[in-house]
N, C-alpha and C positions, 0 to 999 in steps of 0.2 A: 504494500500500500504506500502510495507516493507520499507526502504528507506537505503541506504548501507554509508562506510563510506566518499565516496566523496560526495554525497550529504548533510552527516550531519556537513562534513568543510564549504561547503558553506553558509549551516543555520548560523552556527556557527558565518562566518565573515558580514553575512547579520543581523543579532541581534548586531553584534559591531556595525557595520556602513550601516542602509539599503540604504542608498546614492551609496554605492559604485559602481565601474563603473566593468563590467563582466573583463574586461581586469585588474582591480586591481585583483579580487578575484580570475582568471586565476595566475594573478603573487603569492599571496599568496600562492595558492595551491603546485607552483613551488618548494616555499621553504621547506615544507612539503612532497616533490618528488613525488606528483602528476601531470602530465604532462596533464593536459588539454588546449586546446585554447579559447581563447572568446569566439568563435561559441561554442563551445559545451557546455562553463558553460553557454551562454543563451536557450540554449536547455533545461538544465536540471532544469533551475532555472525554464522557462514556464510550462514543465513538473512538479514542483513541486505544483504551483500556478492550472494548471487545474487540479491537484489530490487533492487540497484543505489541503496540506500541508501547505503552504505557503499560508496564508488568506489574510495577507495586509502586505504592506511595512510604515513604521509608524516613528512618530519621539517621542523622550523625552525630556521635558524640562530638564534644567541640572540648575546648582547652585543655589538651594532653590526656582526656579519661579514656583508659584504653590502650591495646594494642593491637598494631595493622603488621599485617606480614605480607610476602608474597614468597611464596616455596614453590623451587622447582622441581620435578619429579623425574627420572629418572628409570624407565624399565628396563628390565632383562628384555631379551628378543622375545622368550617366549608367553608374558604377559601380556595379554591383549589391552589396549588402553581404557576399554570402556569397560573390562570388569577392572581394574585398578578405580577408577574415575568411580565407579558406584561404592566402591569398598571407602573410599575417599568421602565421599559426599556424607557417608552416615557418622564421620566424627563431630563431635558437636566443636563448635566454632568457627567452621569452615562455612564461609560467605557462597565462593563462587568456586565453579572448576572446567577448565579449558583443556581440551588437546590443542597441543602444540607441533609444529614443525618444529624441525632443528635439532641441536645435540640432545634437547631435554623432550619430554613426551608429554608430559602434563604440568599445568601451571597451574597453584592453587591462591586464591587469596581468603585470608583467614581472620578474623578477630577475637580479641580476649578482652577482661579487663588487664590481668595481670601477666607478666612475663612467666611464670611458671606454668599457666594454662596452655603458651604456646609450646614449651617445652613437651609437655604431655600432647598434645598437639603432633608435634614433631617425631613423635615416640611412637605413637601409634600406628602414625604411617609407614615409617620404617619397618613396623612389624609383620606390614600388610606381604603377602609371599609376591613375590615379581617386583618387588618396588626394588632396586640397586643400588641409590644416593637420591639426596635430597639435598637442595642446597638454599639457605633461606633469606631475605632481604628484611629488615625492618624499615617500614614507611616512618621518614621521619617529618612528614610534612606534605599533605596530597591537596593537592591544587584540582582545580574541575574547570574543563573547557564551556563556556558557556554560550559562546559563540560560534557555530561550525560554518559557518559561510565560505 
């Protein structure tokens, strides 16, 4: 589904703040001299969500609470990635999970509150049978595109 430029301001102010109320993001749009009313940005917001644009409405911790990883994964040849990837997905902390090209196979991104959860974290996976190395990145600061033009 193509998606045009009024819908990618409302993305836009829904990644700033997914709390906000249709009638803020109606007045937003106003000052950008898009004339939409509340009925119609919750039209198009539903619209967006049942075309699976819009997957979930989410929050971020803000001022250092928490920790963000990104681990990379590492198979043996004879582990397939998508039984790795499902055995992956059912540790709890784990956000997201990608196959990858390249030296590594699978990319995960993880959070905690505390460093020791990712530890176990990290542990688990290693135990997983086909996983080979793991190698991990702590986010020390993530920035968000909010403009794709």
């Amino acid at each position: 589904m193509l998606i045009d430029e009024v819908d990618q301001r409302i993305i836009e102010h829904l990644m700033k703040n997914s709390r906000a109320s249709y009638s803020e993001i109606a007045a937003s749009l106003k000052e950008l001299k898009i004339n939409l009313t509340e009925g119609a940005v919750r039209k198009r917001v539903r619209r967006l969500v049942e075309k699976k644009i819009i997957e979930q409405f989410t929050i971020q911790l803000g001022h250092g609470l928490g920790v963000k990883a990104i681990i990379l994964v590492r198979l043996s040849p004879q582990k397939p990635a998508a039984e790795a990837a499902k055995e992956i997905m059912k540790i709890k902390g784990v956000e997201r999970v990608y196959d990858i090209a390249g030296p590594y196979d699978i990319l995960v991104v993880v959070k905690f509150a505390e460093v020791q959860s990712l530890n176990s974290c990290i542990d688990a996976m290693r135990s997983i049978e086909g996983i080979s190395s793991t190698t991990t990145f702590l986010v020390l600061k993530e920035r968000q595109v909010l403009n794709t033009e």
